[in-house]
C-alpha positions in Angstrom: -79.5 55.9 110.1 -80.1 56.0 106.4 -83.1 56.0 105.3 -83.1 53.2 102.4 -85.9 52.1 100.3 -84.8 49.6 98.0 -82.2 48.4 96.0 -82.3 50.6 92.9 -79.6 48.8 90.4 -76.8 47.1 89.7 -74.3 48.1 87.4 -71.8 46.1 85.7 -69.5 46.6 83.1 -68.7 44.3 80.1 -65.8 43.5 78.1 -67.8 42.2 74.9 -71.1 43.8 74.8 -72.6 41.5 72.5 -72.0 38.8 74.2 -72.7 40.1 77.8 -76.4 41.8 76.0 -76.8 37.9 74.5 -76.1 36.7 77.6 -77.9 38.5 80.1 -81.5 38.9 77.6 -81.5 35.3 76.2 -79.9 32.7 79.2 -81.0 35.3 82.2 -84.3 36.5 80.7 -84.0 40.2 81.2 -86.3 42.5 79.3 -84.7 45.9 77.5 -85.7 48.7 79.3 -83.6 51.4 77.1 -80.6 50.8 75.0 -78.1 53.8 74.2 -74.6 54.1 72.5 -73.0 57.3 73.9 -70.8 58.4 71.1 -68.8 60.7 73.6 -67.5 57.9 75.8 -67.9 54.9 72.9 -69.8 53.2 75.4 -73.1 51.2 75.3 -75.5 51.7 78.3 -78.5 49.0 78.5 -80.9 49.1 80.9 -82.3 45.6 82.3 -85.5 44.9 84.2 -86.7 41.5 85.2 -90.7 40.7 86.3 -91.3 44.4 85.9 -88.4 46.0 87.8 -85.8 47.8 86.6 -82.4 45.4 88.1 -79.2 45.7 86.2 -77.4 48.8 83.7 -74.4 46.6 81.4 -71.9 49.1 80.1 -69.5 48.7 77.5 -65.9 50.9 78.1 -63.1 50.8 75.3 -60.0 48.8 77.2 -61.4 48.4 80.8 -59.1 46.9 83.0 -60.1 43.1 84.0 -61.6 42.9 88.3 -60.1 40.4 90.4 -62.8 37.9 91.1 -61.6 34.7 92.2 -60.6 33.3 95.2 -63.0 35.6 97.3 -61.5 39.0 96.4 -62.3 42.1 98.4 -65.5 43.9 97.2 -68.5 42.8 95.4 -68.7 39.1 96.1 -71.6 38.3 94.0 -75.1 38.9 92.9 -78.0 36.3 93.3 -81.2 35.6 92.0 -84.4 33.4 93.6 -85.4 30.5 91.5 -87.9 27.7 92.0 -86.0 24.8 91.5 -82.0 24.9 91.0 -82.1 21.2 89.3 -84.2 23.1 86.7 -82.2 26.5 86.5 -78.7 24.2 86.3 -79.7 22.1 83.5 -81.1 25.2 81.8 -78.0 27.2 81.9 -75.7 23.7 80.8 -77.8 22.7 78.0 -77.3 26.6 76.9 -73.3 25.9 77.6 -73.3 28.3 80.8 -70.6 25.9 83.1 -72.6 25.2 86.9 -71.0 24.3 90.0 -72.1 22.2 91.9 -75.2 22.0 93.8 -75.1 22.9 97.5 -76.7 23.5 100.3 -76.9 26.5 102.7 -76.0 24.8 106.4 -78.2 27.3 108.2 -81.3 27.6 106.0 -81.2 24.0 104.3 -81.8 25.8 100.9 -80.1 24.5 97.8 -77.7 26.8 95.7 -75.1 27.0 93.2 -72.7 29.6 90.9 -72.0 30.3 87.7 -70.3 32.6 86.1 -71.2 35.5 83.2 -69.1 36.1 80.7 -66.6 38.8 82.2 -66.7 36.2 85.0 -68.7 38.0 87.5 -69.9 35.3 90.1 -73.4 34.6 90.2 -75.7 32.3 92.4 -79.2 30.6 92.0 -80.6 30.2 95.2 -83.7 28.2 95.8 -87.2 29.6 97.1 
């Protein structure tokens, strides 16, 4: 078996950088590790940590092609994040125009949860402690 010891990062690429950085700093509240622009590729590379731990490299890439993500596409389904409260977290994210689904809840653990989106559309859920 593999030895595993955590999980190190996520990366996702973006198709409007500024946006995506705007997004992912100022609605999410991830702290800027290390920004670079490598010339070479013309690509941005920012590296995200949240509560201390380095989480999430964004990438820019001229003319990437668009990722199937809806309905449940093979692959990467989506990335979640603990919160306290979700009735908290959703009105935070709608009163900074982030659409919400609905609020569910998880038939085996009784938690609540619900999605949203980024702005590439990359799925991602709030699920409560």
């Amino acid at each position: 078996m593999l030895k595993l010891n955590k999980l190190h990062h996520i990366a996702i690429i973006c198709s409007d950088y500024p946006k995506s950085k705007k997004f992912y700093t100022e609605i999410m509240g991830f702290e800027i590790l290390q920004e670079v622009y490598r010339e070479e590729r013309d690509s941005w590379k920012l590296d995200l940590s949240f509560n201390g731990e380095y989480l999430i490299e964004l990438f820019s890439f001229p003319n990437n092609p668009p990722r199937v993500s809806w309905p449940e596409a093979r692959g990467l389904r989506h990335i979640a994040f603990e919160v306290d409260s979700i009735e908290d977290s959703k009105a935070f994210l709608e009163e900074n125009d982030v659409p919400v689904g609905e609020i569910m809840v998880d038939p085996h653990t009784g938690k609540k949860f619900c999605f949203f989106d980024d702005p590439d559309e990359l799925p991602i859920e709030l699920y409560e402690k």
